[in-house]
C-alpha positions as CSV (number, residue, x, y, z in Angstrom):
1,X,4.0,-10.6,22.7
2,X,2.1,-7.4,23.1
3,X,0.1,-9.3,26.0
4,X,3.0,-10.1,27.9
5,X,4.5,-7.0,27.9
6,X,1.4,-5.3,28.6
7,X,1.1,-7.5,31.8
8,X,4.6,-7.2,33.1
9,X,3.6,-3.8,32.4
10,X,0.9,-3.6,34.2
11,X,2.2,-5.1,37.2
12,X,5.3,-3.0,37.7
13,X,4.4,0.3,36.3
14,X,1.1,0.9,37.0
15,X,-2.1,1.3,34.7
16,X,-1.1,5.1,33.5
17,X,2.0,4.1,32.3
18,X,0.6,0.5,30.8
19,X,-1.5,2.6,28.1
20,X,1.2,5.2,27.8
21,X,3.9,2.3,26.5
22,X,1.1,0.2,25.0
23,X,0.7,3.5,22.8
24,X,4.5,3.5,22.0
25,X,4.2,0.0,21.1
26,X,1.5,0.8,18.7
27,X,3.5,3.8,17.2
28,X,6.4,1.9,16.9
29,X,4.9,-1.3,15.6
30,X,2.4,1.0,12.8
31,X,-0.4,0.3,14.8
32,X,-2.5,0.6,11.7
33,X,-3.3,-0.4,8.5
34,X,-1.2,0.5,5.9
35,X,-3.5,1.6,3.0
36,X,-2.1,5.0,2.0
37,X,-5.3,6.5,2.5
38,X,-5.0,10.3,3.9
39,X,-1.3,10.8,3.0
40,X,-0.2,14.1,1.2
41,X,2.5,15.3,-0.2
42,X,2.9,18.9,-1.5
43,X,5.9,17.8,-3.5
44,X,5.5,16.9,-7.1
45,X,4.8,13.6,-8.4
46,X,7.8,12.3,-9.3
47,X,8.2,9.1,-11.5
48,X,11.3,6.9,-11.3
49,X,13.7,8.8,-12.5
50,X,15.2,11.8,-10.8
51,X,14.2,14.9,-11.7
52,X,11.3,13.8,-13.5
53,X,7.6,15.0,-12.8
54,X,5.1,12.3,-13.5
55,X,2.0,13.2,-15.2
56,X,-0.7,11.2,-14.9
57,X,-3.1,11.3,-18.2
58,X,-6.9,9.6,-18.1
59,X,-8.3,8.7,-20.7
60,X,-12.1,7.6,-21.3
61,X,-14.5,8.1,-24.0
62,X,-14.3,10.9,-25.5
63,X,-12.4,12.9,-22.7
64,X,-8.9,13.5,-21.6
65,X,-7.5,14.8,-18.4
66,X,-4.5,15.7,-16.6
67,X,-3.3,15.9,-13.2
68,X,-1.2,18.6,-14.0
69,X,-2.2,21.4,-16.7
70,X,1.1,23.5,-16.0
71,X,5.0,22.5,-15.7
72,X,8.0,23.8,-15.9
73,X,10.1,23.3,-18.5
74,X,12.3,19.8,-18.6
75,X,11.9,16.1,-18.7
76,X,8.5,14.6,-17.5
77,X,7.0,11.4,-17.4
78,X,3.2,11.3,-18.8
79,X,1.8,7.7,-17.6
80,X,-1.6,7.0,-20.0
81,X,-4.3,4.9,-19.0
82,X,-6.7,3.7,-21.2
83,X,-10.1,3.9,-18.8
84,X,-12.7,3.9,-22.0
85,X,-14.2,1.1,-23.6
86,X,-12.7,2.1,-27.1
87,X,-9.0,2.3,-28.0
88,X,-7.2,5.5,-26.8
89,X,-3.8,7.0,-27.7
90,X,-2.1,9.9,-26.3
91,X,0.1,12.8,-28.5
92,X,1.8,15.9,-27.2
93,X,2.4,18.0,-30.3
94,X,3.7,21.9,-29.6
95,X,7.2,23.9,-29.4
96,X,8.6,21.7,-32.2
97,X,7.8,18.6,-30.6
98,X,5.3,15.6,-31.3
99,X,5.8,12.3,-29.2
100,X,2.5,9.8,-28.9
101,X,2.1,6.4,-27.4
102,X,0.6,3.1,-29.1
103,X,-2.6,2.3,-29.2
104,X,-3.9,1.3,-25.7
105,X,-7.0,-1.2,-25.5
106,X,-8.8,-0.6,-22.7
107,X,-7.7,-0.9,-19.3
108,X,-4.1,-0.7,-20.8
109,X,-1.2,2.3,-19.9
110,X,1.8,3.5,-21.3
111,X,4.2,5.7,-20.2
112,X,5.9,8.8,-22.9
113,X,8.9,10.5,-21.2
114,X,9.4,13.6,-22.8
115,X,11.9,16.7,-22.3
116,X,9.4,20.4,-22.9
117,X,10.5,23.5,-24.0
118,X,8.3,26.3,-22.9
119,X,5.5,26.7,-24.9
120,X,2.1,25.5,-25.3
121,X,1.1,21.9,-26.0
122,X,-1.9,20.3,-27.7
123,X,-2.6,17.1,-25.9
124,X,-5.1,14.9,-27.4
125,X,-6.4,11.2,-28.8
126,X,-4.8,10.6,-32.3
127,X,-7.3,7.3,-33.1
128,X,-10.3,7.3,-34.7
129,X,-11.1,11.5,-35.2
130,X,-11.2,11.1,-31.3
131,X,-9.5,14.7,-31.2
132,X,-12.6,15.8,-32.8
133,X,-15.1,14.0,-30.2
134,X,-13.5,16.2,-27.5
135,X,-10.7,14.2,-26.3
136,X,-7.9,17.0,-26.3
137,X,-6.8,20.0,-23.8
138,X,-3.7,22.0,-23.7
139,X,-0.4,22.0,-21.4
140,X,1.3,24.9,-20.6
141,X,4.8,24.7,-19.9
142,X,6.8,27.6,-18.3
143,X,6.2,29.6,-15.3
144,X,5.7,27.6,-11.8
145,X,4.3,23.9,-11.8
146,X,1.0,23.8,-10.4
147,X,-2.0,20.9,-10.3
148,X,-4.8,21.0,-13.0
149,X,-7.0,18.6,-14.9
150,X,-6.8,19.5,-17.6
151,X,-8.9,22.1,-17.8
152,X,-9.1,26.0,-17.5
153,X,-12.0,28.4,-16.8
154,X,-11.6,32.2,-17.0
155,X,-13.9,34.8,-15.8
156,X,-13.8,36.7,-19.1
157,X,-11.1,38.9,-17.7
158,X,-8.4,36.8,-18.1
159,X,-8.5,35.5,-14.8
């Protein structure tokens, strides 16, 4: 189709104007391959349900890390993968409350919705003494949401 029209094109309009619609057929058409790559968002993730902020959690041996070290306060979504080669669990435990997954062989995920009160939260791997091995950091809920991993560094000031 796009051959024909670009000769009927072509012979009626003139070669500036063949590219020019060629290019709108492109647009309009996609004109590329669709594989997500290079889109942004500055919104929060959000999971399926409105008003919900999806957190994504990995998990490997012995490590754990967020996408998002900060929220604000009220119901999120924290999807687990399991991306070890051991069994992995998650828990969120702070401000009165203590939620956890199952146990996720590897290459498994869950998903733990969850409404947070402000506070601070202990996030970690209940199997095994995996805690212990290093596989735990903290969320911080209150404030403004911001991106993480997981992780925090100061420069002894506070800052």
């Amino acid at each position: 189709m796009a051959t024909t029209l670009m000769t009927f094109v072509r012979r009626n309009v003139g070669p500036g104007l063949a590219a020019g619609a060629l290019a709108g057929i492109l647009v309009a058409c996609g004109g590329g391959n669709d594989d997500g790559a290079g889109s942004t968002s500055s919104t929060p993730e959000r999971s399926g349900k409105p008003g919900t902020t999806q957190v994504d959690v990995k998990m490997t041996d012995f490590k754990m890390q967020l996408s998002r070290a900060t929220l604000k306060a009220g119901e999120h979504t924290f999807v687990a993968r399991n991306d070890g080669d051991h069994d992995h669990a998650l828990e969120i435990e702070g401000a009165g409350t203590e939620e956890k997954t199952r146990t996720l062989e590897p290459g498994e995920s869950a998903s733990l919705t969850i409404t947070l009160k402000d506070g601070t939260y202990e996030v970690y791997c209940p199997v095994d003494g995996h805690k212990d091995l290093g596989m735990k950091t903290e969320l911080t809920v209150g404030g403004s949401a911001s991106p993480g991993g997981g992780t925090r560094t100061t420069d002894g000031n506070g800052y």
